[in-house]
C-alpha positions as CSV (number, residue, x, y, z in Angstrom):
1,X,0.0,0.0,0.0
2,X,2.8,2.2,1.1
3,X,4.4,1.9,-2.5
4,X,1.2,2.8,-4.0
5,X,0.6,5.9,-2.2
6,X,4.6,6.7,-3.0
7,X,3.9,6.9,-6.4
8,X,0.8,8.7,-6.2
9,X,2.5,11.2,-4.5
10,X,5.8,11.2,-6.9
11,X,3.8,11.9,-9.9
12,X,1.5,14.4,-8.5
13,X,3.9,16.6,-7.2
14,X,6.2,16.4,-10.6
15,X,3.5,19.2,-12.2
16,X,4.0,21.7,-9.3
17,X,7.7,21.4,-9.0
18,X,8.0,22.3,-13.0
19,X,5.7,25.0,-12.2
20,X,7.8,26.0,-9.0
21,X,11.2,25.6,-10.9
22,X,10.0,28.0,-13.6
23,X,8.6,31.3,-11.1
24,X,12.3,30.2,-9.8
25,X,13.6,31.0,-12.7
26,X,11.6,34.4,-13.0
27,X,12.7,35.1,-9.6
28,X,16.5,34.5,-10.3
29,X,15.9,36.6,-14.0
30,X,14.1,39.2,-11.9
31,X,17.3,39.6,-9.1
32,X,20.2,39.4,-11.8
33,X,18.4,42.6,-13.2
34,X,18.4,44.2,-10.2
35,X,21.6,43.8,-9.5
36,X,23.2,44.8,-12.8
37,X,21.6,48.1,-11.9
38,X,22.9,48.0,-8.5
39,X,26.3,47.6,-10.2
40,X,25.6,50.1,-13.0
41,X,24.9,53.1,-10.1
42,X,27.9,51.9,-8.5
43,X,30.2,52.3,-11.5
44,X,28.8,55.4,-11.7
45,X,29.5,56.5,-8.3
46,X,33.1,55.1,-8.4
47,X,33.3,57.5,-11.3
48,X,31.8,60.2,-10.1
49,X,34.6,60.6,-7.1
């Protein structure tokens, strides 16, 4: 029974994880931005002086 229920629950939690895995992704995309422009204002302060 136990190896029943472990498949169950492999396969139904493959969909969220892929859906998971990609807002990751987002998330990661989203935070490499931000810090490029964090590093962008920081050139330009280290020119500035």
């Amino acid at each position: 029974m136990n190896g029943d229920t472990d498949q169950v629950s492999a396969t139904s939690t493959k969909t969220p994880r892929r859906k998971k895995s990609a807002e990751f992704c987002d998330a990661v995309v989203d935070q490499s931005t931000l810090a490029e422009k964090r590093f962008d204002r920081l050139v330009k302060a280290i020119n500035g002086l």
